[in-house]
Phi, psi and omega in degrees: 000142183281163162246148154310141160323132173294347169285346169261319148352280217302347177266327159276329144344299174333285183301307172359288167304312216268328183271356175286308186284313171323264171025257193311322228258312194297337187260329165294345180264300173307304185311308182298337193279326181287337187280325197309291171308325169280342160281324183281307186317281203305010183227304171313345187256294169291339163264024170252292201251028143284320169307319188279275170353279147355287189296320195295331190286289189333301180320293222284296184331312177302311174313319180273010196268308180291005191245299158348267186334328194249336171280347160268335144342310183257019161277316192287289204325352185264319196292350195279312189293324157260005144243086164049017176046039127296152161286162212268149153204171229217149188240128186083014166313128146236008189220155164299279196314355152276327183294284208271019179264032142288313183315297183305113049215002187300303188238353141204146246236315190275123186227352157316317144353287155358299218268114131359153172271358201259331216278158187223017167283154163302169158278149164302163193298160179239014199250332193244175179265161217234345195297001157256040175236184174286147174231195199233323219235149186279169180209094197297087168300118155144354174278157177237193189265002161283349179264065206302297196287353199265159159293100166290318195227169176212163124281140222299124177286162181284338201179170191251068180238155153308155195210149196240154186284130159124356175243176220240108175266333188241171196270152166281323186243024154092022182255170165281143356290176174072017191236045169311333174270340194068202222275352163314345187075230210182193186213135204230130174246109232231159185313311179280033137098316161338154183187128177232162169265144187220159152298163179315301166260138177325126176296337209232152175262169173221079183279128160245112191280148184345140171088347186243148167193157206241129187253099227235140187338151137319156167328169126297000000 
């Protein structure tokens, strides 16, 4: 049998190596160009449905604000009952949680309630009365349990004035004050124990009349 001359071995070896490395250099160049491609999809995938989410969170969080609002309800509505079915109130009350630190701890103990679910405060003590911690929610001081259709609690409002339907009890851009919800609007619990969710701005007016006054979380 002949052998090849060792300069045509060595030249084809040669091609060899080279269509090899050529290979690897084209399959290292796929990978990068597939990771390239699997970073954009994943960032095209979060700015579509990272907002919606967000939002999504936000609803249930609302949902569950109203499920709050009415188990504090049923704390005012016992205290009503043993006073002449006034709601509680405080003479020199300037914050709700000065308004409603009657409830705590007599009639009700769970003060987590209190709290918005969006809140990233403790609950106030549950042994003692509250009126120096922060709460979530506003409070119409001066109502009773006949104004069954009027607002007792809110989430915290842009401000504590009468509001006409179509102005902004809660924020429109998801800054403080009023933004318990982010840019969502907020919830309202009315004297018969009922509780709705509204947009920022109102469906409805919230006239506040002699004797009444909407009382708003502390500062931060």
């Amino acid at each position: 049998m002949k052998r090849r001359p060792n300069h045509l071995r060595s030249s084809r070896e040669d091609f060899h190596r080279r269509r090899f490395a050529e290979a690897r250099i084209l399959a290292g160049f796929s990978l990068i160009e597939l990771l390239a491609v699997a970073a954009i999809l994943l960032l095209l995938f979060a700015l579509y449905w990272g907002p919606r989410t967000s939002q999504n969170r936000q609803r249930q969080a609302r949902q569950e604000c109203q499920t709050r609002l009415q188990k504090i309800h049923v704390a005012l509505s016992i205290y009503a009952g043993e006073h002449a079915d006034t709601f509680p109130a405080a003479a020199g009350a300037r914050t709700s949680a000065e308004a409603l630190d009657a409830l705590v701890p007599r009639y009700t103990s769970d003060t987590a309630v209190f709290l918005c679910p969006g809140s990233k405060a403790p609950a106030p003590p549950s042994d003692k009365p509250f009126r120096q911690h922060r709460i979530s929610y506003a409070y119409y001081l001066g109502r009773r349990a006949a104004d069954s259709q009027q607002a007792l609690m809110s989430d915290e409002q842009v401000n504590t004035q009468s509001k006409n339907a179509g102005e902004e009890a809660f924020s429109s851009t998801g800054k403080p004050p009023g933004n318990n919800h982010d840019k969502l609007g907020g919830n309202f619990l009315f004297c018969d124990g009922s509780a709705a969710a509204v947009p920022p701005r109102l469906p409805f007016s919230l006239t506040l009349t002699q004797g009444i006054a909407l009382l708003n979380p502390s500062p931060q």
